[in-house]
C-alpha positions in Angstrom: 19.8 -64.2 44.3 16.4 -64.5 43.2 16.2 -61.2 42.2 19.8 -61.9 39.4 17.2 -64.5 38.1 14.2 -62.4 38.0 16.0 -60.0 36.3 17.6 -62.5 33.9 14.6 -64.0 33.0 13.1 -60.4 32.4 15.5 -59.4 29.7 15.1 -62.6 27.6 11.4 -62.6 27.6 11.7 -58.7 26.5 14.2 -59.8 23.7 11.7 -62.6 22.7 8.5 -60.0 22.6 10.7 -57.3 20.8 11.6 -59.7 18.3 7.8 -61.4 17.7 7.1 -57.6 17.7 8.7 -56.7 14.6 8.1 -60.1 13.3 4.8 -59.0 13.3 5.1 -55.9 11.6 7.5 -57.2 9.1 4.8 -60.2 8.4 1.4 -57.1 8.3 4.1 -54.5 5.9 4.5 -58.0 3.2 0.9 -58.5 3.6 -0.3 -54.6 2.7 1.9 -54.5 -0.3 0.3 -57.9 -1.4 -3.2 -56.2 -0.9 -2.4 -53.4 -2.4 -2.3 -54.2 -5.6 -5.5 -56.6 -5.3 -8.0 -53.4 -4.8 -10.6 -53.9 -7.8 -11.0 -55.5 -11.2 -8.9 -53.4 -13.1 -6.0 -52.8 -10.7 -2.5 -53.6 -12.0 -1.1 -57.0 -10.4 2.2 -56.1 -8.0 5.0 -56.9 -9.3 7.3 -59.7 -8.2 10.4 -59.4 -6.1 13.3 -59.5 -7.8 15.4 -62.0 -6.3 19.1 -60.7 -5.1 21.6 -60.8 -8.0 24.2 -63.7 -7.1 28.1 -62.5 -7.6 28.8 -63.3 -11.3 31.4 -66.4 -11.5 35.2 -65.8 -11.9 37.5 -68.0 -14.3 40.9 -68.6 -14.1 43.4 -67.2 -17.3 45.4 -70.2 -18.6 48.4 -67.4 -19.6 48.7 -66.1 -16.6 46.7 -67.5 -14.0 45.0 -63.8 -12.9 41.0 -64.6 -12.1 38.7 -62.5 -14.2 35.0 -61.9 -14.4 33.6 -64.6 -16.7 31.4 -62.1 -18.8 34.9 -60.1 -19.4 37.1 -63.5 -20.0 37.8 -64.7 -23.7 37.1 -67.6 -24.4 39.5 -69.9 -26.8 39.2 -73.3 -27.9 37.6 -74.4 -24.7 40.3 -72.6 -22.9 39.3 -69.0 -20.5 41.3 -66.1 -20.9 41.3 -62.7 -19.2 42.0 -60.8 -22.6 42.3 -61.5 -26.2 45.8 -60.4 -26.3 46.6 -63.7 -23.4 44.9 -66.0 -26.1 46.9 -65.1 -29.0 50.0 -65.3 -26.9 49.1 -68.7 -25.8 47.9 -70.1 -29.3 51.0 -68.4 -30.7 53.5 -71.0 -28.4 54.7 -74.2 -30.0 52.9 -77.4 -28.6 54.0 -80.9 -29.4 57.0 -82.0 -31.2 57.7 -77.8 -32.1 58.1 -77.2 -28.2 61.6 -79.3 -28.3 
């Protein structure tokens, strides 16, 4: 029995080294490119990391409810659209007292 826990206690005291092990290395790679660019006077500054590009936001077509990018939606009186055609449409349908 002592040898289950021995064994047990063996693999998660390898996993925690392997992990604090490439910790490491990740931590030492960040730190060389950091350095790198620091080398003399007249060495070019390292450029920033660009930070990940978030998914771009999706709207809702008032015509006919499909969900389109925003930068490819049309926007009309305040309203979003998934195509100019939808908008015309839309503006074209009596409102008010012309809808009876």
């Amino acid at each position: 029995m002592r040898q289950i826990f021995l064994l047990i206690l063996l693999f998660f005291v390898g996993q925690w080294l392997v992990k604090a092990l490439r910790r490491h290395d990740a931590n030492n790679a960040a730190g060389a490119k950091g350095r790198a660019g620091s080398r003399g006077p007249g060495a070019q500054q390292a450029q920033p990391q660009a930070r990940p590009q978030l998914p771009e936001p999706m709207i809702r077509c008032v015509e006919c409810g499909v969900h389109a990018p925003k930068s490819d939606s049309v926007l009309v009186a305040g309203e979003p659209f998934c195509c100019a055609a939808h908008a015309q449409r839309h503006g074209a349908r009596p409102t008010g007292r012309d809808a009876r």
